[in-house]
FINUNU-116094 format. One record per residue (C-alpha): x, y, z. Coordinates in steps of 0.25 Angstrom, whole numbers, padded with zeros to 4 digits, always signed. Layout:
# FINUNU-116094
XYZ ...
END
This chain:
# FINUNU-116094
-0062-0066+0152 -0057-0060+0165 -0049-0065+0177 -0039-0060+0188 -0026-0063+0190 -0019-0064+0205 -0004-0060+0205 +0000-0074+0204 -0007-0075+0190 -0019-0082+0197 -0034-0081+0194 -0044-0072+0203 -0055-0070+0196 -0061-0074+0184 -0072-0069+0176 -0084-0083+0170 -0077-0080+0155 -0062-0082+0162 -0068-0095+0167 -0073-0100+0154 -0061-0093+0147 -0051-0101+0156 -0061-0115+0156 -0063-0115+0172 -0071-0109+0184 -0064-0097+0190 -0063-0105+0204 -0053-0113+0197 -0045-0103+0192 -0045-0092+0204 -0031-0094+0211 -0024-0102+0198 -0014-0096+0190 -0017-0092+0175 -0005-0097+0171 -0010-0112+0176 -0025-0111+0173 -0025-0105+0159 -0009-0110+0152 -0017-0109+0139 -0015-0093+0140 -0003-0088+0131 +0003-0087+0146 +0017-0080+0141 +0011-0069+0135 -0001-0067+0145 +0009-0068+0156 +0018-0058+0153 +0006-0049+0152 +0001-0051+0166 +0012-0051+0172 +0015-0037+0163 +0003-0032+0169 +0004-0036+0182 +0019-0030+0183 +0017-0016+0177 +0003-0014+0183 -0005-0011+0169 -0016-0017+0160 -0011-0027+0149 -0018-0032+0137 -0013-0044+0128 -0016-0055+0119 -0016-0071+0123 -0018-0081+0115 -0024-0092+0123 -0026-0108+0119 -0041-0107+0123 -0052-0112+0113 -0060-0101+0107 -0051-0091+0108 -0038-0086+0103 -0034-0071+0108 -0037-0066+0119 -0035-0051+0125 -0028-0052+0138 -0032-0039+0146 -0024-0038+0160 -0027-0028+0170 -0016-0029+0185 -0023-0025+0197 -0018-0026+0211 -0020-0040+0214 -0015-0047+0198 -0024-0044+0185 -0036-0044+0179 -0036-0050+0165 -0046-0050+0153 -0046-0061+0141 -0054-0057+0128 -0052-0065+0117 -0049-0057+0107 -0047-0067+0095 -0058-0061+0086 -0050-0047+0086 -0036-0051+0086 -0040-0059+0072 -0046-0046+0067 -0032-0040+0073 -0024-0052+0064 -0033-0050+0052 -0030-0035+0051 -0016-0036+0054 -0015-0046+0041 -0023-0037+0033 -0017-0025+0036 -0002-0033+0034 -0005-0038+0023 -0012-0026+0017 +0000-0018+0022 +0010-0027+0014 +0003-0026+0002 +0005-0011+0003 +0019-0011+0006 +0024-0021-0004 +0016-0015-0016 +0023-0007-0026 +0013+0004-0028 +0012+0015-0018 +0002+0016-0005 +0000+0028+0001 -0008+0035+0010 -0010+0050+0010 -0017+0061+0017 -0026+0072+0009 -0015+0081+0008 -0005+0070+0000 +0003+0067+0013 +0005+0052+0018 +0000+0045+0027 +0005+0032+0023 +0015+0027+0009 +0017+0012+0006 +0032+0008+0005 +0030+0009-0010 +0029+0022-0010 +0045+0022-0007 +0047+0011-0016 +0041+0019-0028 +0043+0034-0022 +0055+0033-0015 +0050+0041-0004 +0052+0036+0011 +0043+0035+0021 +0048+0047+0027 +0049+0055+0015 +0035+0054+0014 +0030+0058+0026 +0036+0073+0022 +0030+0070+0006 +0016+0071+0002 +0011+0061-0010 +0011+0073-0020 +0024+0078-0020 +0030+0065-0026 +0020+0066-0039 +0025+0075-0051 +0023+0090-0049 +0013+0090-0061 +0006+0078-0056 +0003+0085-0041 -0009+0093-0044 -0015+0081-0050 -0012+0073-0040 -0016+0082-0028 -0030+0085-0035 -0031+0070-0035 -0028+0069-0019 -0038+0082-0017 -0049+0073-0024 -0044+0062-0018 -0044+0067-0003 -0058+0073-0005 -0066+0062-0008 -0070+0049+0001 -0064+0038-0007 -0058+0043-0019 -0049+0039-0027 -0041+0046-0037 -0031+0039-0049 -0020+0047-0053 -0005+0046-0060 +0006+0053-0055 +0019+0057-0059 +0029+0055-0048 +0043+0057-0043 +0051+0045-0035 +0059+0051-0025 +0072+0051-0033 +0066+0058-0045 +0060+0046-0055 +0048+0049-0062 +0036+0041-0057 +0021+0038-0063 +0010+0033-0052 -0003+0029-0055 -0008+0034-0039 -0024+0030-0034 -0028+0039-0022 -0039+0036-0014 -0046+0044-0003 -0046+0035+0011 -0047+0045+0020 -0058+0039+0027 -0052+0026+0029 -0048+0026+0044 -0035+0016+0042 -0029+0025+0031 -0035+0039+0031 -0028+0045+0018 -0028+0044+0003 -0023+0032-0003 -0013+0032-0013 -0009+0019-0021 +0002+0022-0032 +0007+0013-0043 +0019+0015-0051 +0017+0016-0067 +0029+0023-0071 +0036+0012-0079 +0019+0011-0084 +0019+0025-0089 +0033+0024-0094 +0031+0011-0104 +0017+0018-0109 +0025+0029-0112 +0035+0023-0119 +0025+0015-0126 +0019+0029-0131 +0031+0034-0137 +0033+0021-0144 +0021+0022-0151 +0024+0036-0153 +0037+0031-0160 +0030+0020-0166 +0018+0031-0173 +0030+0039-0178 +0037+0029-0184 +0024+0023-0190 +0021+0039-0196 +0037+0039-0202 +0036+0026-0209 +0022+0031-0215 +0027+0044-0219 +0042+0038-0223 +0032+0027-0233 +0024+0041-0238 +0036+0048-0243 +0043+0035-0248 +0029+0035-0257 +0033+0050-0263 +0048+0045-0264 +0045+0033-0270 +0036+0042-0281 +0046+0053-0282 +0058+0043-0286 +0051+0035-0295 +0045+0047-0302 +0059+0052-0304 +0063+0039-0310 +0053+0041-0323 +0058+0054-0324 +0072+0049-0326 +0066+0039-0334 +0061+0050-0344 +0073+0058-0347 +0083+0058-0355 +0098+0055-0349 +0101+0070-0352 +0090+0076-0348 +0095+0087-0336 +0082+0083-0328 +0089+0069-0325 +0096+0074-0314 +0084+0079-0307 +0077+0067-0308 +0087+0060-0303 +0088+0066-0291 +0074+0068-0288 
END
């Protein structure tokens, strides 16, 4: 759809799609105003565009949304010459739906990365980031800008880097791969922490470009399966000393009745009394 505007805002030319666009033969719109011929344009908003382009002298492009059947959006192109404008409608409804329907998914993906409490992260072949959720200073305690000088391996336990750097060497090297590891790291003020870390290789994938690294918190895990091992370690113990306390109450239980028949068979003088007796 493509007409021309005087300096008065008045047609001069329009093209047979601006006549079917605007619903009448072009030699009744040649010397009317837009504003009177067409009110159903978002007149505000296309108005301060025209008359934008027509004070600075440069090409404008805009959205309208005009009350026409059959279409929605439409892409306002509007190029100032010497005697008013040229402008170009294309309705552009299909596209700005696509535009919406990315801008939900990428918001709603995005918020469900940001409130989650495990941490997302997105690293280059050489552990440096690239991108960390907001989790990652919830259960790191590193900043933003601490970690733009950090690498992801210098968090992780000195005895756990090699481990760890082998993992992102395989990692790196491999389309797709994935790697599943544990790591024992530190938070920023020193606490001990265990995270169960998946890595996987999406270097290839144009919107990310890096290793992704989702990492979940099993500290207080690890800590109640370790106490639960030392209890049943407490509990074997305890179970051996009760059968070796029942064992040597046997042999006591022998002994002092054995004594007792010896008491029983000597005389009251008899010197070995003594003996017995304390045995």
């Amino acid at each position: 759809c493509l007409f021309s505007l005087d300096r008065e805002w008045c047609f001069t030319y329009l093209n047979r799609r601006a006549e079917s666009f605007f619903g009448r033969p072009r030699h009744e719109l040649v010397g009317r105003s837009i504003w009177a011929a067409v009110p159903s344009l978002d007149q505000d908003v296309l108005r301060r565009a025209l008359a934008a382009s027509l004070a600075d002298g440069r090409p404008t492009t805009i959205d309208v949304k005009p009350d026409v059947e059959g279409s929605e959006w439409l892409e306002c192109r509007v190029h100032p010459s010497a005697d008013g404008l040229t402008v170009l409608l294309e309705d552009v409804t299909a596209r700005r739906r696509v535009d919406d329907a990315l801008r939900a998914s990428e918001q709603y993906h995005r918020a469900l990365i940001e409130k989650s409490g495990d941490v997302v992260a997105v690293i280059n072949p050489d552990a440096t980031y690239r991108y960390a959720s907001p989790s990652h200073e919830r259960m790191l305690g590193f900043t933003p800008a601490e970690l733009a000088s950090r690498t992801a391996v210098e968090c992780i336990e000195p005895d756990d880097q090699p481990m760890a750097l082998a993992a992102l060497q395989r990692v790196a090297s491999t389309r797709g791969a994935t790697a599943e590891l544990e790591l024992r790291v530190r938070h920023s003020d020193g606490t001990p922490l265990v995270l169960q870390v998946s890595a996987t290789n999406m270097l290839d994938v144009p919107l990310i470009g890096g290793i992704v690294l989702n990492a979940h918190d099993i500290t207080q895990r690890r800590m109640l399966e370790e106490q639960l091992r030392q209890s049943q370690k407490m509990e074997a113990v305890g179970r051996l000393a009760g059968g070796v306390a029942h064992d040597f109450n046997n042999l006591l239980t022998t002994i002092s009745g054995y004594a007792a028949f010896v008491l029983d068979g000597l005389p009251p003088a008899d010197p070995l009394r003594q003996d017995a007796q304390q045995i």
